[in-house]
N, C-alpha and C positions, 0 to 999 in steps of 0.2 A: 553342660549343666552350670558350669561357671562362671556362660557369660547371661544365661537366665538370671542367676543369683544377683549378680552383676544389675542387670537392667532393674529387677527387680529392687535393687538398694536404690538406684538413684531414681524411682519414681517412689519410693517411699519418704526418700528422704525431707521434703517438704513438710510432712506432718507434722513433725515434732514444732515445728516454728507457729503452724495456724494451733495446736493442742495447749500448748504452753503461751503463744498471744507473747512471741518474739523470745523470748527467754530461754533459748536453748543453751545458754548455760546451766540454769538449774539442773536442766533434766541430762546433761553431758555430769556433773557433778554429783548428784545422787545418785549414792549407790543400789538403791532399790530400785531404781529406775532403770537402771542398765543391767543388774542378777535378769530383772523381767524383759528385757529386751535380748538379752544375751540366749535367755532359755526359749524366750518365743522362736527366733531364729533358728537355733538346733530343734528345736520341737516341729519347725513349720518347713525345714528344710532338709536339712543334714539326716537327721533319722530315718525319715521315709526314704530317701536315695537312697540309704547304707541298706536297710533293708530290703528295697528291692532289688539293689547289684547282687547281693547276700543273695536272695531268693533265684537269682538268674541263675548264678555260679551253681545252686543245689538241684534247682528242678527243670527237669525235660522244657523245651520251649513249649508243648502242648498243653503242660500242666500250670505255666507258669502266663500263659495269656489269658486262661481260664480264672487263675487266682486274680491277674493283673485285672480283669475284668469285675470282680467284685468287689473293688475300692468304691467305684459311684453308691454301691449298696450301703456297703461299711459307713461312707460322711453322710449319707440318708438316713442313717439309724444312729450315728452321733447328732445330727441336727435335731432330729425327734426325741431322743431322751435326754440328750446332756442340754442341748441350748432350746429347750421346745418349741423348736420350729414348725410351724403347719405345712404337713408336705401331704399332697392333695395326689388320687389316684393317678393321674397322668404322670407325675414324678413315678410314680412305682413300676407304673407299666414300662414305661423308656427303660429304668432300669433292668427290669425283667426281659423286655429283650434286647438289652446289649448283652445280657448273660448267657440266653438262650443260643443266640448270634454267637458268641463267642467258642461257647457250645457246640453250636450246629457246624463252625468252621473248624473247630478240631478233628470233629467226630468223622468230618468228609474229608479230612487232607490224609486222620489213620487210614483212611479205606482206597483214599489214591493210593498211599504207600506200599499199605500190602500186595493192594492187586499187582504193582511194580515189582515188588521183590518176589513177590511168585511166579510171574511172567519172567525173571533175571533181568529186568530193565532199570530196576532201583541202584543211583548213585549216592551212595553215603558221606558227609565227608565227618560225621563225629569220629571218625577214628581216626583221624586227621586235625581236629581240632578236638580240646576236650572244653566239656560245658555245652550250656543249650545253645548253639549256634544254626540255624535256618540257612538254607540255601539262598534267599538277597543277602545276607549278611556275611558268606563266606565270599561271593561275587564282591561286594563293596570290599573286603579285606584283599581281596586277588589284585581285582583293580588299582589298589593302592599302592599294593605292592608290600603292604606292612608286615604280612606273613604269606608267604611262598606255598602254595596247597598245590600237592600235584594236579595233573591234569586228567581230563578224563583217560584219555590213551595209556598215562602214567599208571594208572589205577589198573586199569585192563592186562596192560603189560605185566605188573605184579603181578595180578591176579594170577594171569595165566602161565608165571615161572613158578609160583606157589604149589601150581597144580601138577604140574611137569615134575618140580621136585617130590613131591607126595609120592604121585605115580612110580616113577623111579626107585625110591624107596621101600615102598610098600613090596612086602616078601608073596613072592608067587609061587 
């Protein structure tokens, strides 16, 4: 995200020189000019990140691709009433089905999963990591090496002294 923000400053940075016609001093110098630059910035960047790291941290990854998928909605429905934009049925539709889509992929990965943990072939690793973390994403963290997630065998092995223990214990 940093080096987005990054690229993003120095291909903006030009405008100030063609808006003000070379006089970027002025607009380096007023203060009203940089409050409004300063808030466009947090307003166009910084807040929307915070809130969807925010939203990752709180909601299941299933719930949160779904949400994540109604932002094209949400600036379709600020361009149409705050900036009256004419947004023509083709925009609604594309929208409707990336949602749909996004929808329809949640809906079929719940019903891979179940069928897995009811056959006993589902590998979990949220109790291994906490937060919405998907199976490419604990791969990419494995790979790195940046956090150590047992392995499957690891998990198995537990598993099955968990079980041994129980057994054991439990009065006959």
């Amino acid at each position: 995200m940093v080096m987005g923000n990054l690229v993003s400053t120095l291909l903006v940075i030009p405008f100030p020189f063609f808006i003000t016609g070379n006089h970027l001093g002025k607009v380096i110098t007023d203060p009203a000019l940089l409050a409004l630059g300063f808030a466009m910035g947090l307003l166009a960047s910084a807040l929307p990140a915070l809130g969807e790291i925010s939203a990752l941290r709180m909601l299941p990854s299933n719930v949160y691709s779904v949400v994540l998928s109604l932002e094209p909605a949400a600036a379709a429905l600020v361009g149409v009433i705050i900036l009256q934009e004419p947004t023509d049925a083709v925009r609604w539709i594309a929208i409707a089905l990336l949602i749909t889509a996004s929808i329809g992929i949640t809906i079929s990965h719940a019903r891979v999963e179940r069928r897995a943990l009811e056959e006993g072939t589902a590998e979990t690793i949220t109790h291994f990591l906490p937060g919405a973390v998907d199976s490419i994403g604990a791969d990419i963290v494995q790979k790195t090496g940046v956090i150590t997630l047992p392995t499957t065998e690891q998990i198995k092995l537990d598993r099955q002294s968990k079980e041994t223990q129980s057994e054991g214990s439990s009065p006959t």
